[in-house]
N, CA, C and O atoms as a GROMACS GRO file, in nm:
protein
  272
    1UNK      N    1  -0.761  -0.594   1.518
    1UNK     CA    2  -0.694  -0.585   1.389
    1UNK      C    3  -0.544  -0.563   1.416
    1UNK      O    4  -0.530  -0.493   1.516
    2UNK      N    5  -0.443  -0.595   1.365
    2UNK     CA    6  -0.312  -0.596   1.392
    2UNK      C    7  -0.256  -0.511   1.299
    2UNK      O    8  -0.343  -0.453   1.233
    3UNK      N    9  -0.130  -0.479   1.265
    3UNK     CA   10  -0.091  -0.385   1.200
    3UNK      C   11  -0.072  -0.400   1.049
    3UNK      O   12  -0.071  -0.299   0.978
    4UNK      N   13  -0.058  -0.508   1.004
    4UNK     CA   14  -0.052  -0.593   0.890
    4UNK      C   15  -0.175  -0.533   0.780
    4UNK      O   16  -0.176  -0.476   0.671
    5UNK      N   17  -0.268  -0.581   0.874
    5UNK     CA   18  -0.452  -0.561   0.862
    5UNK      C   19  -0.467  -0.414   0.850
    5UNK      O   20  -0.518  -0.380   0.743
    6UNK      N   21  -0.442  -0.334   0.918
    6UNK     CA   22  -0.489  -0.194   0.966
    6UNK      C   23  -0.400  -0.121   0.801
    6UNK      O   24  -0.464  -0.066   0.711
    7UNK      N   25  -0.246  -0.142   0.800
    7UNK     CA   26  -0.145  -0.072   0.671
    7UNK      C   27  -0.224  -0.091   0.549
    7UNK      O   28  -0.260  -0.017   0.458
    8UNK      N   29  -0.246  -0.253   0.588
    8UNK     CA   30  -0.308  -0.306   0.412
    8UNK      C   31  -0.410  -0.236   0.392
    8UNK      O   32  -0.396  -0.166   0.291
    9UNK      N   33  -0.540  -0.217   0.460
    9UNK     CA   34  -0.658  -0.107   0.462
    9UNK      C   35  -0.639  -0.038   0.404
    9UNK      O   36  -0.666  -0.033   0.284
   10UNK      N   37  -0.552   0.090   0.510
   10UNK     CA   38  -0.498   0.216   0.439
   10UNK      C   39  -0.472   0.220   0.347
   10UNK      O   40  -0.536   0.298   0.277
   11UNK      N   41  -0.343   0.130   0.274
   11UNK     CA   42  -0.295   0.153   0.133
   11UNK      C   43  -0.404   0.158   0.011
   11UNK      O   44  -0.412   0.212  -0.099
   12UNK      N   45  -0.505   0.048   0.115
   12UNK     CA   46  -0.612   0.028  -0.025
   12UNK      C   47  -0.762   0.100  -0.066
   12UNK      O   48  -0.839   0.088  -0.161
   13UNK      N   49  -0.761   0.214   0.109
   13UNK     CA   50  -0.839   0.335   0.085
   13UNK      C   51  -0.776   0.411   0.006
   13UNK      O   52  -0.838   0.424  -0.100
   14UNK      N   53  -0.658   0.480   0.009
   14UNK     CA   54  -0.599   0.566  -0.038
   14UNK      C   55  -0.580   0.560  -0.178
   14UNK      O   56  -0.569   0.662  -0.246
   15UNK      N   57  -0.571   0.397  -0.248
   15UNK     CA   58  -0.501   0.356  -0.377
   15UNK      C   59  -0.659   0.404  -0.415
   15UNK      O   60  -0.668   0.490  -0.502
   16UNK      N   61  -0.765   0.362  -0.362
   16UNK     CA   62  -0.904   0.364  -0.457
   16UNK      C   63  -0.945   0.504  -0.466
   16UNK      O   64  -1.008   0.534  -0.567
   17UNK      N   65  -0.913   0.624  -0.355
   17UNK     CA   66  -0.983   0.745  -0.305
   17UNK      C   67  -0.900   0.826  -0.464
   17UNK      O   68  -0.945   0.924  -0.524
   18UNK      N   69  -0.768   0.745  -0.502
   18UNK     CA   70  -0.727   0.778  -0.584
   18UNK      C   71  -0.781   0.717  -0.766
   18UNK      O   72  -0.738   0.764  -0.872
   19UNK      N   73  -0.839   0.652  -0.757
   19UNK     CA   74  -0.893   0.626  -0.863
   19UNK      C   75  -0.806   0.474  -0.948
   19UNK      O   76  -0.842   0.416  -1.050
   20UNK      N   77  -0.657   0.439  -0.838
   20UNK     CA   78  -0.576   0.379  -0.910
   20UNK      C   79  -0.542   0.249  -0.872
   20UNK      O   80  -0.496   0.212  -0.763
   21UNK      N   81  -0.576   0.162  -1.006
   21UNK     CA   82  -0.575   0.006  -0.930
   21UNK      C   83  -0.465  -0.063  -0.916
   21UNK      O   84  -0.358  -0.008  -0.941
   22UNK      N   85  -0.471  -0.180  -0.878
   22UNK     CA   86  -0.361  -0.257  -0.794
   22UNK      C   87  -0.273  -0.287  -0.914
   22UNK      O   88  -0.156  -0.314  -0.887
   23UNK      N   89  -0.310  -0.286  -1.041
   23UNK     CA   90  -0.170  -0.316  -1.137
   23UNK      C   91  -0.117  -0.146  -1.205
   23UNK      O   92  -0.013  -0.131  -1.269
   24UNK      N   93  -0.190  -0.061  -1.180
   24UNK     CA   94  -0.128   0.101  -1.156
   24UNK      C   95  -0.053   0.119  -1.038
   24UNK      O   96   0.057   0.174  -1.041
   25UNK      N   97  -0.087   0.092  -0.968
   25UNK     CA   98  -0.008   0.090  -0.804
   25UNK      C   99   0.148  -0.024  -0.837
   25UNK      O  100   0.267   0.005  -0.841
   26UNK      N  101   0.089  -0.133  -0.852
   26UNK     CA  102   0.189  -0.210  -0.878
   26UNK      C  103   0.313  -0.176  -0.916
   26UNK      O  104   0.422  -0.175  -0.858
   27UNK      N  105   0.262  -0.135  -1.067
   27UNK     CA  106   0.382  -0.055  -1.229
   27UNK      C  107   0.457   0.065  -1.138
   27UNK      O  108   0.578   0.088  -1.134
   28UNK      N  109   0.341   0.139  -1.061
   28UNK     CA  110   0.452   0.265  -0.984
   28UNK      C  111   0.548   0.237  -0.853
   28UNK      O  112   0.643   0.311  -0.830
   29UNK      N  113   0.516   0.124  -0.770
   29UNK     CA  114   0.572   0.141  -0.724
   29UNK      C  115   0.720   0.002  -0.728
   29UNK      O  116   0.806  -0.022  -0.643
   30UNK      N  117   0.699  -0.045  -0.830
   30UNK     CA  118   0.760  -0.146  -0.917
   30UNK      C  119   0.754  -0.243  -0.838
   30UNK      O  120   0.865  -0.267  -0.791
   31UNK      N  121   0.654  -0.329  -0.793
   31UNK     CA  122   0.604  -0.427  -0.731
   31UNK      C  123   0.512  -0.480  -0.774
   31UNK      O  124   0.424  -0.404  -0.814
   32UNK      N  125   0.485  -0.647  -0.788
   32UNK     CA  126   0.440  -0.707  -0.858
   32UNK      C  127   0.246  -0.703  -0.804
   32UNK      O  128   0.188  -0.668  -0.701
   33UNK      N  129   0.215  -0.740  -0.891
   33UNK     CA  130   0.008  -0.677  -0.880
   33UNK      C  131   0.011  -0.779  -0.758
   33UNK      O  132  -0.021  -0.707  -0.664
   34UNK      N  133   0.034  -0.925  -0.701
   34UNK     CA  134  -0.026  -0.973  -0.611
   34UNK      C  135   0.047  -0.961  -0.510
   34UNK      O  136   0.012  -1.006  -0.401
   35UNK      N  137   0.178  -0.890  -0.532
   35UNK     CA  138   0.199  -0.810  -0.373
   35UNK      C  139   0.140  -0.772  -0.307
   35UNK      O  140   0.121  -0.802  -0.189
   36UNK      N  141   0.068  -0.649  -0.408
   36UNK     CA  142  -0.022  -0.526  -0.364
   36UNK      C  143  -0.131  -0.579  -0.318
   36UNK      O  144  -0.158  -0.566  -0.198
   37UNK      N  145  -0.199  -0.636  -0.388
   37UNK     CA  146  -0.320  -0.797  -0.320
   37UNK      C  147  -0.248  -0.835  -0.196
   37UNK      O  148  -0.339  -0.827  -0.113
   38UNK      N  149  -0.154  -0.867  -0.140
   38UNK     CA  150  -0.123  -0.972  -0.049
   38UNK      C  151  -0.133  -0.804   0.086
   38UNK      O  152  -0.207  -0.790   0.183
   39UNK      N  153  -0.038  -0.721   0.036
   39UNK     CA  154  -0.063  -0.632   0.121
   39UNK      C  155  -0.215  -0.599   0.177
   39UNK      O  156  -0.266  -0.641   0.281
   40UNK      N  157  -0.262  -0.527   0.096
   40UNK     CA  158  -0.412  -0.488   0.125
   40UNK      C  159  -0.501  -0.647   0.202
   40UNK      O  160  -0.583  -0.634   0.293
   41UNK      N  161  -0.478  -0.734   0.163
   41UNK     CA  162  -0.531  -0.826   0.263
   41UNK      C  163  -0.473  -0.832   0.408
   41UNK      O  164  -0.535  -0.893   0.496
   42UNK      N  165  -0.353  -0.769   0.433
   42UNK     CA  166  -0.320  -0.785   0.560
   42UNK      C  167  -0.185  -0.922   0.561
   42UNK      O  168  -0.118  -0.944   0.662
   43UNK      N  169  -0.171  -0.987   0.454
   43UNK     CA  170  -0.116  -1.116   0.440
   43UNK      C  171   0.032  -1.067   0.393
   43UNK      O  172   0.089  -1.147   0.319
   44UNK      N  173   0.104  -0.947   0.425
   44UNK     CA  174   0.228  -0.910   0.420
   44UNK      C  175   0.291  -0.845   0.511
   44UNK      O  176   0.250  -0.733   0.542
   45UNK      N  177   0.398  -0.898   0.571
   45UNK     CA  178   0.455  -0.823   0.661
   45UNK      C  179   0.606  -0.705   0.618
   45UNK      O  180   0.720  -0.707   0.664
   46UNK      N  181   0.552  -0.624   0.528
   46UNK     CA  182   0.627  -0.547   0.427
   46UNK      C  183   0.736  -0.450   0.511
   46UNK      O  184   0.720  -0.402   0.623
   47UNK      N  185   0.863  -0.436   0.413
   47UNK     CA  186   0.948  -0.398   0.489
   47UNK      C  187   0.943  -0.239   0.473
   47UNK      O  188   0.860  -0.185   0.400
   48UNK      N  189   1.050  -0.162   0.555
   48UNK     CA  190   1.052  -0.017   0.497
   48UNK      C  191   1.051   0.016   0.404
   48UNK      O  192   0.953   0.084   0.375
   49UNK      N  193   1.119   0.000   0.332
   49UNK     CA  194   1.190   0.018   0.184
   49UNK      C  195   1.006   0.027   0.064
   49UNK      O  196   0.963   0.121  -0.002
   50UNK      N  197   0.953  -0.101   0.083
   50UNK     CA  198   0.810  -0.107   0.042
   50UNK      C  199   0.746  -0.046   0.046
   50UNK      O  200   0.677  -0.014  -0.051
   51UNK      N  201   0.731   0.026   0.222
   51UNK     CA  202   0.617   0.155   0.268
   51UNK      C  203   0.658   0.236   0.215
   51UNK      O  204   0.569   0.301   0.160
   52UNK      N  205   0.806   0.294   0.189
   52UNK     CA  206   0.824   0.404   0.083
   52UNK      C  207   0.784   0.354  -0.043
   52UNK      O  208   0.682   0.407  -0.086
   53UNK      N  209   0.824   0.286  -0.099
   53UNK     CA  210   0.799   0.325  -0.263
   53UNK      C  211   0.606   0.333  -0.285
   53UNK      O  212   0.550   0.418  -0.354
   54UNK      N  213   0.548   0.239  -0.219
   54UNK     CA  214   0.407   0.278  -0.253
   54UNK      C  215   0.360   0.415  -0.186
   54UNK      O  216   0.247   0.456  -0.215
   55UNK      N  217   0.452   0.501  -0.083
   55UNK     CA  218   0.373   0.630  -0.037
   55UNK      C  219   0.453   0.679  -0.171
   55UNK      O  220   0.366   0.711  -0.252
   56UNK      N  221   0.579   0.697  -0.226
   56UNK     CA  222   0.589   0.777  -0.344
   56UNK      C  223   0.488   0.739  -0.448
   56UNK      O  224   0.418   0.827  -0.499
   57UNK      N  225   0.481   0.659  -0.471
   57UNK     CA  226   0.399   0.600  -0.582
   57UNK      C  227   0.218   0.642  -0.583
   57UNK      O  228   0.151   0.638  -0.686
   58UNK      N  229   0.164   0.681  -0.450
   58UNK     CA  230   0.033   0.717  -0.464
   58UNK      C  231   0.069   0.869  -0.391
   58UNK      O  232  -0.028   0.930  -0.347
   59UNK      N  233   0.206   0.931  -0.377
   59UNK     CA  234   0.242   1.060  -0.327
   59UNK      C  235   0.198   1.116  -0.216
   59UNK      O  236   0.146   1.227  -0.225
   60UNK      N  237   0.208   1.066  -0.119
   60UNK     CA  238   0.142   1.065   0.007
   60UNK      C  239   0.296   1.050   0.124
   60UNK      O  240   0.374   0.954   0.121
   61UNK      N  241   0.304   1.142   0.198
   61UNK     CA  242   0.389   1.133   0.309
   61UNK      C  243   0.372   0.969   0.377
   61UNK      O  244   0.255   0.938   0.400
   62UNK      N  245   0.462   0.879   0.406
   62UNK     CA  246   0.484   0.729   0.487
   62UNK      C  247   0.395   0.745   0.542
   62UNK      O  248   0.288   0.687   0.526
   63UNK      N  249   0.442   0.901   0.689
   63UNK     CA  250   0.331   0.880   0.798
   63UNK      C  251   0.173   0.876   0.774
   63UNK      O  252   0.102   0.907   0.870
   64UNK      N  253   0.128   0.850   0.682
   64UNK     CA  254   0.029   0.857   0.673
   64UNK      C  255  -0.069   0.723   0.592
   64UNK      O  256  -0.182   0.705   0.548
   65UNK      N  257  -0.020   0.695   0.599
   65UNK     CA  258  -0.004   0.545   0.650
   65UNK      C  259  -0.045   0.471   0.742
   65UNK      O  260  -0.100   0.361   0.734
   66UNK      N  261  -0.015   0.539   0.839
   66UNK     CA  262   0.009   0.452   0.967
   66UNK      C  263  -0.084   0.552   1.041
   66UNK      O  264  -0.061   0.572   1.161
   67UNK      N  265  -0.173   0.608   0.988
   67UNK     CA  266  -0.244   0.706   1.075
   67UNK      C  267  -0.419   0.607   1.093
   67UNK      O  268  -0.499   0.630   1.003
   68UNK      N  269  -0.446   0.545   1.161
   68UNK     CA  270  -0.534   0.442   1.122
   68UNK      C  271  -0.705   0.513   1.199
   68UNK      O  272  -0.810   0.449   1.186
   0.00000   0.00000   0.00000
C-alpha cells in the first residue's frame, strides 16, 4: 500500500468513527465532496495545506494521520 492508499484510509476511518460523511467533511473542510472521494480512494496526491484543513475539520492533530 503506498502512502496515497494508507492517508486516504485513515481520513476515512476517522471521518466514519466520527459519524460524518464525505459532503460534512467536504462543507468543513471547504473542499469539494469528490475530493474527499478521490482522497479516501488513495487517487490524490494532496498537498499540506489539505492535510491541515481536513485534521481541523474532523479535529484531530495532522500527526495522526499518518500514524497507519
Amino acid at each position: 500500500m503506498d502512502i496515497k492508499e494508507a492517508y486516504g484510509k485513515k481520513v476515512k476511518a476517522v471521518r466514519k468513527s466520527q459519524n460524518v460523511s464525505q459532503e460534512k467533511l467536504a462543507e468543513l473542510a471547504e473542499l469539494d465532496r469528490t475530493y474527499i472521494s478521490d482522497i479516501e480512494n488513495g487517487k490524490r496526491n494532496v498537498s499540506i495545506e489539505t492535510v491541515l484543513k481536513i485534521a481541523k475539520a474532523l479535529d484531530k492533530p495532522m500527526v495522526s494521520f499518518f500514524e497507519f
